[in-house]
C-alpha positions as CSV (number, residue, x, y, z in Angstrom):
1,X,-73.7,183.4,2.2
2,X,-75.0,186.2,4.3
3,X,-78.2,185.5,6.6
4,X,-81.4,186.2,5.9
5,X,-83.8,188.4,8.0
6,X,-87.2,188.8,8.8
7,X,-88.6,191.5,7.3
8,X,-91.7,191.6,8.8
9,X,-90.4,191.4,12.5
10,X,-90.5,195.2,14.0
11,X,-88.0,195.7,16.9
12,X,-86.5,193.1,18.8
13,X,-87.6,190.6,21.2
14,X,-89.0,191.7,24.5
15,X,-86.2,190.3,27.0
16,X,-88.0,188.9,29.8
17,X,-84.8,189.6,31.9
18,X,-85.5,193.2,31.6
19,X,-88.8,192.7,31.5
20,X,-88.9,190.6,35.1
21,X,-85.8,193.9,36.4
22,X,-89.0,196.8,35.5
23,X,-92.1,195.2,36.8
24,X,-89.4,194.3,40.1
25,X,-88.3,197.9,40.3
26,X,-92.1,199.3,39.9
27,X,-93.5,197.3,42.6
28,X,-90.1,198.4,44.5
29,X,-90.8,201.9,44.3
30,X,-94.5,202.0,44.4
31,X,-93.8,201.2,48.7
32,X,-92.2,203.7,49.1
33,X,-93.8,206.4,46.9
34,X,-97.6,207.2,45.5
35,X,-98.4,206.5,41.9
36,X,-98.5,210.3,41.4
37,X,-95.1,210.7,42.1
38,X,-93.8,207.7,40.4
39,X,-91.9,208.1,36.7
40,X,-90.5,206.1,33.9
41,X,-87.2,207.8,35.1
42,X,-87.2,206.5,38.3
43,X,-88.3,203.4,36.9
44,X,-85.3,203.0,34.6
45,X,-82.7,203.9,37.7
46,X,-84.4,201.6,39.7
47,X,-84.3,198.8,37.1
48,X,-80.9,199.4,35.5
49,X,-83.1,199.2,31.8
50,X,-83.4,202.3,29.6
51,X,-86.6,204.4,29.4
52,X,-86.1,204.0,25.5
53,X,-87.0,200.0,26.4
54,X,-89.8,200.9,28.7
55,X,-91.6,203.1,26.4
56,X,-90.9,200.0,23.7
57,X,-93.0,197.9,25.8
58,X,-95.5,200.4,27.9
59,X,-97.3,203.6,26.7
60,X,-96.7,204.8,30.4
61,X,-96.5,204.5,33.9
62,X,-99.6,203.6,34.3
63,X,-99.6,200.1,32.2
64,X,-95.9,199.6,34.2
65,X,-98.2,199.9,37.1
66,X,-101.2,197.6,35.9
67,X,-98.3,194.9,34.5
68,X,-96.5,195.1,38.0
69,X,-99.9,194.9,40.3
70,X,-101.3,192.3,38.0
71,X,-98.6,189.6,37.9
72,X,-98.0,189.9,42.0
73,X,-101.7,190.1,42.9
74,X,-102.9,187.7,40.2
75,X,-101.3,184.3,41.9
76,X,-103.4,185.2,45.4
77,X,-107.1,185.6,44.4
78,X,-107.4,183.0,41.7
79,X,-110.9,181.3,42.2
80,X,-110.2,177.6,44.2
81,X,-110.9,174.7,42.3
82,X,-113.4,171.7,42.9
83,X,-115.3,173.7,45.0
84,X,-119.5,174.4,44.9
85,X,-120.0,177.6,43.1
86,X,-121.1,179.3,46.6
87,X,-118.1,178.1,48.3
88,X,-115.4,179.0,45.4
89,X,-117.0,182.5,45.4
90,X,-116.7,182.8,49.3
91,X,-113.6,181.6,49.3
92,X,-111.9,184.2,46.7
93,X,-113.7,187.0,48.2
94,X,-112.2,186.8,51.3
95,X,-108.4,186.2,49.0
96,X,-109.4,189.6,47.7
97,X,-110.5,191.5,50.8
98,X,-107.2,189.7,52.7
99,X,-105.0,191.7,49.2
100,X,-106.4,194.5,50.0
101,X,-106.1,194.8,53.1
102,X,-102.7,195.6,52.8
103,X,-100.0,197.2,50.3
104,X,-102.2,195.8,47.3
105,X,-105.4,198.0,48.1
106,X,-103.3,200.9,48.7
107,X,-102.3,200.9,45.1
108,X,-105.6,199.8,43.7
109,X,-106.7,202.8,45.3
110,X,-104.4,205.4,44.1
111,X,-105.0,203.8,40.7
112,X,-108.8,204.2,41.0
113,X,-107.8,207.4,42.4
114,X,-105.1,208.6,39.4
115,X,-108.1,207.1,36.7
116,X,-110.3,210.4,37.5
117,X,-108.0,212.3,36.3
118,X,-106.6,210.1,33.3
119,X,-109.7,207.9,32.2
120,X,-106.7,205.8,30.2
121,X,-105.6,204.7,33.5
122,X,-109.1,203.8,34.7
123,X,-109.3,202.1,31.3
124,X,-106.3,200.1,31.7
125,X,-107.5,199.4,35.0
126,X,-110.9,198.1,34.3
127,X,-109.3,195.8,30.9
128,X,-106.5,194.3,32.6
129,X,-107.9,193.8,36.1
130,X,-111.5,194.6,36.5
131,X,-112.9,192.7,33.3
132,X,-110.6,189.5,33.6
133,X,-111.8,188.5,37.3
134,X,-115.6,189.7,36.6
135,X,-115.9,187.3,33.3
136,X,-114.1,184.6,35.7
137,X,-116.5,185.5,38.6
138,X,-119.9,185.5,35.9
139,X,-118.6,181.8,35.0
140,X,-118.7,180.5,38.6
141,X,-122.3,182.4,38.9
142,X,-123.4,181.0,35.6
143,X,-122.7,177.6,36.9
144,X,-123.8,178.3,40.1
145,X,-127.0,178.9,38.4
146,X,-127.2,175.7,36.6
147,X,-126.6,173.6,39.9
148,X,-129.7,175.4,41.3
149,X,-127.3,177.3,44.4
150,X,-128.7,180.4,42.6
151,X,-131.9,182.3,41.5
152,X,-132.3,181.1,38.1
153,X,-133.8,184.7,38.0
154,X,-130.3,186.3,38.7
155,X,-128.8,188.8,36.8
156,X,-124.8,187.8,36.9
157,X,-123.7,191.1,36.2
158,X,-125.7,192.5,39.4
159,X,-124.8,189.6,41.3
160,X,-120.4,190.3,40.8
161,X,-121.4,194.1,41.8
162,X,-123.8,193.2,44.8
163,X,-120.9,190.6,45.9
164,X,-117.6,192.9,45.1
165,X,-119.4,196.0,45.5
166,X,-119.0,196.7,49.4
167,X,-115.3,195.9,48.9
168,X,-114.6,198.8,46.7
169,X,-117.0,200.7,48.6
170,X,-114.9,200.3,51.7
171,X,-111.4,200.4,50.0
172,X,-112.1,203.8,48.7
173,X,-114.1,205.8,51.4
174,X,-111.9,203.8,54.4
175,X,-114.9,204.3,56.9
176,X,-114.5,200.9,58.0
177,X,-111.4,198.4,58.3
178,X,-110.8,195.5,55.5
179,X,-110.4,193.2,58.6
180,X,-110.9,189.1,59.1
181,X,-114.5,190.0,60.9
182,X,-115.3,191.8,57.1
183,X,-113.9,189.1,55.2
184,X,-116.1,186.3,57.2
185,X,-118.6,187.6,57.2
186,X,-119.2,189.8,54.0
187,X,-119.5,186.4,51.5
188,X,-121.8,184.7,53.9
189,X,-124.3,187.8,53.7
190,X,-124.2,188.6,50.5
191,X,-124.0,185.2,48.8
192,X,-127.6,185.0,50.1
193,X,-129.2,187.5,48.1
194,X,-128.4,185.4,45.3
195,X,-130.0,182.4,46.5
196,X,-133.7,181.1,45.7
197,X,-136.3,183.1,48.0
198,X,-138.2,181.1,50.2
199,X,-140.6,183.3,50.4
C-alpha cells in the first residue's frame, strides 16, 4: 500500500541541525566583518548549508542577523526573578549596558546603523528585539506601579525610553564609555524619576 502524504504541508521540516550550523556561522563571521559586508554566500560557506535553505528560512541577511543576535544575547539580559520591580529593572539595565559594552553593541549598532538605509532591517530590529524586551520592561513598570515603587501618574511607555534611552544614546554617538561606573550608576538615577515626588 503506498503511503500517504500531507498535502497541505509546504516544504520540508526546518532541520534545527542546520538551522543551529547558520545562526553559528553568522555570529562567526559577524567578528570578524561589518554587517555591510556580510552575505548569504559567505553565510552558506561558513555554515556548510545551501543558500537555497537559507533563503527557505530567512528573507535576508538581515533576519540571519536578528535570529543570530537574538538567541546569543537573549539568555543574558532576561529580567531577574523575585525581585521588587525597582530592583529587577536595575538589575537588567546594567545586564544590557554590560552586552553592550562589548561585541553585542557593536552589532546592535551597525544594525541601527544598516536600518537607515533599509527601514526592513530597522523593522526587524524593532519586532524581534526592541518590542519583546519593552512589553517585558512595561510589565515590571506596570507592577511596579501597583506596589506603589512608582508614580501612579507614570506613563510606562516614557518611563522604558527615559530608563533605556541614555543607553542607546551612548551606543550610538560613543561620546562616552559603556563602562561599570555607567552601569551603577545610570539605573540608580533614573529609576528615580519614576518614583512619587515628595515635593
Amino acid at each position: 500500500m503506498p503511503q500517504s502524504h500531507d498535502t497541505k504541508r509546504i516544504g520540508r521540516p526546518r532541520s534545527e541541525e542546520s538551522r543551529a550550523a547558520i545562526l553559528d556561522a553568522t555570529w562567526k563571521l559577524l567578528k570578524t566583518m561589518t554587517l555591510r559586508d556580510l552575505s548569504i554566500e559567505a553565510i552558506a560557506r561558513e555554515s556548510g548549508v545551501g543558500k537555497t535553505t537559507i533563503y527557505r528560512w530567512w528573507s535576508g541577511k538581515v533576519a540571519v542577523v536578528m535570529d543570530a543576535f537574538w538567541e546569543k544575547l537573549s539568555p543574558e539580559i532576561q529580567f531577574p526573578q523575585g525581585l521588587s520591580a525597582t530592583e529587577a529593572i536595575a538589575q537588567q539595565m546594567r545586564l544590557l549596558i554590560t552586552a553592550f559594552s562589548g561585541e553585542y553593541g557593536r552589532i546592535a549598532a551597525q544594525i541601527i546603523a544598516e536600518g537607515q538605509a533599509e527601514p526592513d532591517a530597522l523593522a526587524s530590529y524593532r519586532d524581534r528585539f526592541i518590542n519583546p524586551r519593552r512589553a517585558a520592561a512595561k510589565a515590571i513598570i506596570e507592577r511596579g506601579i501597583e506596589s506603589g515603587e512608582f508614580d501612579p501618574n507614570l506613563d510606562p511607555e516614557l518611563a522604558i525610553d527615559i530608563l533605556y534611552g541614555t543607553i542607546y544614546f551612548r551606543l550610538l554617538v560613543g561620546h562616552l564609555p559603556l563602562d561599570r561606573q555607567f552601569a551603577e550608576e545610570l539605573p540608580q538615577w533614573a529609576l528615580k524619576a519614576l518614583k512619587i515626588s515628595s515635593s
